[in-house]
C-alpha positions in Angstrom: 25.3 51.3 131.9 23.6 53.0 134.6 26.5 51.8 137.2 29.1 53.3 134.8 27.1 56.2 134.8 27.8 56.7 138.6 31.1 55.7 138.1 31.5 58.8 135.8 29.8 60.9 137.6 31.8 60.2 140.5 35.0 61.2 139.1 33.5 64.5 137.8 32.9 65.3 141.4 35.9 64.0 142.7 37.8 65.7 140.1 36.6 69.1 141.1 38.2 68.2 144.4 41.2 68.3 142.7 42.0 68.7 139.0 45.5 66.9 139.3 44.4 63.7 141.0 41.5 61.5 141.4 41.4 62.9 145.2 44.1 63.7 147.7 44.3 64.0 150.9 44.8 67.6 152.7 48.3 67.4 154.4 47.4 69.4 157.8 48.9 73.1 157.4 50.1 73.9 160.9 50.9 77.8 161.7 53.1 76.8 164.5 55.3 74.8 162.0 58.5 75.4 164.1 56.8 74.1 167.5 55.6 71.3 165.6 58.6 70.3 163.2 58.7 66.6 164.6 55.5 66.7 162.5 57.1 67.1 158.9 60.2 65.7 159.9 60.6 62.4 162.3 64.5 63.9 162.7 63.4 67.2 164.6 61.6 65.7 167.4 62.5 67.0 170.7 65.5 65.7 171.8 65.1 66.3 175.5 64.3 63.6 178.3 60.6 63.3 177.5 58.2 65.2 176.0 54.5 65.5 175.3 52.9 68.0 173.1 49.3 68.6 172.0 48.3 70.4 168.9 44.5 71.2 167.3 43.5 73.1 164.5 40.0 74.4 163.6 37.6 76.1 161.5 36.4 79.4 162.7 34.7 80.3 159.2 33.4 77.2 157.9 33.6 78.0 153.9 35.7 77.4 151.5 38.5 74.9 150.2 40.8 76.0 153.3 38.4 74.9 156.2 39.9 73.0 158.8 37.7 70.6 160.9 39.0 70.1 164.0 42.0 68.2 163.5 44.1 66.7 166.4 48.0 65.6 166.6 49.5 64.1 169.9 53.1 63.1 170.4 55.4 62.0 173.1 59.0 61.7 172.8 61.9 59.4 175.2 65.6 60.1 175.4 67.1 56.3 175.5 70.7 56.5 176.2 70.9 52.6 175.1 69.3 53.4 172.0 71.5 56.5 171.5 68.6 58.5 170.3 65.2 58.9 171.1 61.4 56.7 170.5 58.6 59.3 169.3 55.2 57.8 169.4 52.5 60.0 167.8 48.8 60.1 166.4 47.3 62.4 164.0 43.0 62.8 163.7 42.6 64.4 160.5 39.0 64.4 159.0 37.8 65.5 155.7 34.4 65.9 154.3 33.9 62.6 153.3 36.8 60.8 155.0 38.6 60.2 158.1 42.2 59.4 158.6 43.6 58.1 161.9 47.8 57.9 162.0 49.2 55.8 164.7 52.6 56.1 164.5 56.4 54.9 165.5 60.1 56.7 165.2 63.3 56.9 165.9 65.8 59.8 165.5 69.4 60.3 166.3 72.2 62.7 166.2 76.3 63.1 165.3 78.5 66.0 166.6 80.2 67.0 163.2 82.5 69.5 165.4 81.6 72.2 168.2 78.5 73.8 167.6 77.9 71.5 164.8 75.0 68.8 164.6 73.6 66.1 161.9 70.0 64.5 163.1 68.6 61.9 161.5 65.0 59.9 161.7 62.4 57.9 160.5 59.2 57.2 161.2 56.4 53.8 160.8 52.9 54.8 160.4 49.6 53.0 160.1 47.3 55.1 158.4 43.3 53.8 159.1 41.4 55.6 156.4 37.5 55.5 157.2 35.6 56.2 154.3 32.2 57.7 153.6 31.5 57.7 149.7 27.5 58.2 149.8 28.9 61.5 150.6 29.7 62.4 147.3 27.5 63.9 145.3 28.0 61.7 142.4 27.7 58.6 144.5 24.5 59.6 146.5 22.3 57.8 144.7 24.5 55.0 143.6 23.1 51.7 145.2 25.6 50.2 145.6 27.8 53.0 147.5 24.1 53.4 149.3 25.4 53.9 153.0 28.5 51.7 152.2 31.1 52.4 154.9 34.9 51.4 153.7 37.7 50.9 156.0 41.1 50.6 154.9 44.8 50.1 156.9 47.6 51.1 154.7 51.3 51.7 156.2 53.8 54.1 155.6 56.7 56.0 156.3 58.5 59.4 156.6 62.5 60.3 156.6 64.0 63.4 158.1 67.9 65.0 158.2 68.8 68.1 159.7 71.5 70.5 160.1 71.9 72.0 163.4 75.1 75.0 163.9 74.7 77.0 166.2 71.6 78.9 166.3 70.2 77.7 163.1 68.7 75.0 161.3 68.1 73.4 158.0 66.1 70.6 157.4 64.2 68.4 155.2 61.5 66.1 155.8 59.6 63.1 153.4 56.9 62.4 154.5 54.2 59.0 152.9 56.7 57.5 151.6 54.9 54.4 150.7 51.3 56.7 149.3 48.6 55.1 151.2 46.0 55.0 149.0 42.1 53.9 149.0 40.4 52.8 146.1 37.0 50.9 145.5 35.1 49.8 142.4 37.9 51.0 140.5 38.2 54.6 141.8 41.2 56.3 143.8 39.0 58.4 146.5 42.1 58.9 148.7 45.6 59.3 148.2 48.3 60.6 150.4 50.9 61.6 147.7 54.6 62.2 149.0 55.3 65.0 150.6 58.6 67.2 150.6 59.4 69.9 153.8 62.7 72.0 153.6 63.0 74.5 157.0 65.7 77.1 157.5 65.7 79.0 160.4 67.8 81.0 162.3 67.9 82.6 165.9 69.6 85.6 166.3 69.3 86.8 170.2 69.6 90.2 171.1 70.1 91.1 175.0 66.6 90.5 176.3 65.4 88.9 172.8 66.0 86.6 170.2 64.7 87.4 167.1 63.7 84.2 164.8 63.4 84.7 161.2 62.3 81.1 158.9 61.3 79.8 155.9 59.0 76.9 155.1 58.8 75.3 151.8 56.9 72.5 151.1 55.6 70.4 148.1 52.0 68.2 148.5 50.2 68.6 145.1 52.0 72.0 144.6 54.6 74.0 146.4 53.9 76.4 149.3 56.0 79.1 150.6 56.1 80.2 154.3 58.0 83.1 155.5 58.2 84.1 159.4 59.7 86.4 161.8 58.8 86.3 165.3 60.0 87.8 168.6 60.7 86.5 172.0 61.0 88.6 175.1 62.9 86.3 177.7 60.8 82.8 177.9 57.5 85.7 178.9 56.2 86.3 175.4 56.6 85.3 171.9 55.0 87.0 169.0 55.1 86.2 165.1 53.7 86.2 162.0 53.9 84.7 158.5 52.9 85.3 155.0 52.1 82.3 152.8 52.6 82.4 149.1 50.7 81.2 146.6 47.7 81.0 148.4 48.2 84.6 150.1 47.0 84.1 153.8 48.5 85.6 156.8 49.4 84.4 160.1 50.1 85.1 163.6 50.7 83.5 166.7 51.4 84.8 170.2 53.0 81.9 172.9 54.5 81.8 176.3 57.1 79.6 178.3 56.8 81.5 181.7 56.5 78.3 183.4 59.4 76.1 183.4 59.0 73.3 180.2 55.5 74.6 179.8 55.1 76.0 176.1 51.8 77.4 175.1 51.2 78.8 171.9 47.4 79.9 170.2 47.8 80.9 166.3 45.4 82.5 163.7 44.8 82.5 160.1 43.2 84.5 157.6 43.5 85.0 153.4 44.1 87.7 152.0 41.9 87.4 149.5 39.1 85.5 151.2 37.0 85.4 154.3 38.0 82.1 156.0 40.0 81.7 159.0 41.5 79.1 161.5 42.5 79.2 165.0 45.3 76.6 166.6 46.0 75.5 169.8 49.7 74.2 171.1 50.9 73.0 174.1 54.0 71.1 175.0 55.4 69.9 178.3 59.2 69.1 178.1 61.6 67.7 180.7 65.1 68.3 179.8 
């Protein structure tokens, strides 16, 4: 009785987490969305020689349900002209208050001319997702003996699809992303659960003399559906400047970046709600050899 107790209670607090599941895992919410596409969709990776880009996000109010511990993603891409496409190889550190999850992953993406100016990409991409579990950390299980200090480990694979639509100076795209749901459960609770994840990104560039002016929207679907909407402004390769609205959850975003230096790309974003205090900083760099 008293173990089903815990059990209980453990599901009330997880449940807070997240009225719609058991617990879920927070899918990383990137500002720089467009410099990091490979990310939501294996088929917009860069498509140059090689490439290697570092991205971190991070709390700089540490309250509330959209605090971001420091999370790291690292990729590197390969042109192979036998493979008529290009290898991505990437890793994603993405902690939570109770969990950690560590993805190691593998992909391939190709692309077709349809006619001039006209591009289909394609992808996929192989994950192993090492979940490292902490459940003494919730308050329901905190005194449960048998979740006493209990450490769980758990390697789960998985896998995302990507298309795209290149013409011209735009793009439209979709990425799926956990595929396969990697999931931890123990003594017959879910505590974390990657659901699958849907990105759709249109963009266009529309240059103008001296700039190019770049609006987008991202939409994507995790538990529930986000809208992104951005404009930014680049002078040249000197300077880029942009910002975004998100809807539902009504935070605003901007980002300044610079490519002076030849396939040097650095980018440093911030967020803040609208109606709350919390905000994040990111930081982007990418090296790419065309």
């Amino acid at each position: 009785m008293k173990k089903l107790l815990y059990i209980i209670l453990a599901g009330c607090a997880v449940g807070l987490l997240n009225p719609f599941k058991t617990v879920a895992q927070v899918e990383p919410d990137f500002t720089l969305y467009r410099q990091l596409a490979g990310f939501y969709n294996p088929a917009m990776v860069s498509k140059a020689k090689h490439s290697i880009l570092v991205s971190t996000t991070f709390s700089l109010n540490n309250k509330g349900m959209y605090m971001k511990n420091p999370q790291l993603y690292a990729s590197a891409s390969l042109r192979v002209k036998k493979l008529f496409g290009v290898l991505n190889f990437s890793y994603l550190y993405d902690p939570y208050s109770y969990f950690t999850q560590n993805y190691i992953s593998a992909g391939y993406s190709t692309m077709f001319k349809i006619r001039e100016h006209h591009w289909i990409l394609l992808g996929a991409r192989l994950s192993l997702a090492a979940t490292y579990l902490e459940p003494d950390k919730l308050i329901g299980l905190a005194s449960n003996p048998d979740y006493s200090g209990k450490k769980i480990m758990k390697i789960k694979p998985d896998m995302d699809l990507g298309i795209a639509y290149k013409f011209y100076d735009g793009t439209l795209a979709m990425g799926i992303k956990h595929l396969l749901s990697p999931t931890v459960n123990s003594e017959g609770l879910t505590f974390v659960t990657n659901p699958t994840a849907f990105f759709i990104l249109a963009a266009y560039d529309i240059p103008a003399k001296s700039l190019t002016i770049s609006p987008s929207l991202f939409i994507s679907k995790t538990i529930r559906w986000a809208y992104q909407g951005t404009l930014s402004v680049s002078y040249k390769s000197y300077v880029t400047l942009g910002g975004t609205l998100v809807y539902p959850s009504m935070r605003t975003k901007g980002f300044l970046g610079t490519r002076v230096v030849k396939g040097l790309s650095i980018f440093i974003a911030y967020d803040s709600g609208i109606l709350d205090e919390i905000r994040n900083g990111e930081i982007f760099l990418q090296y790419v050899n065309r």
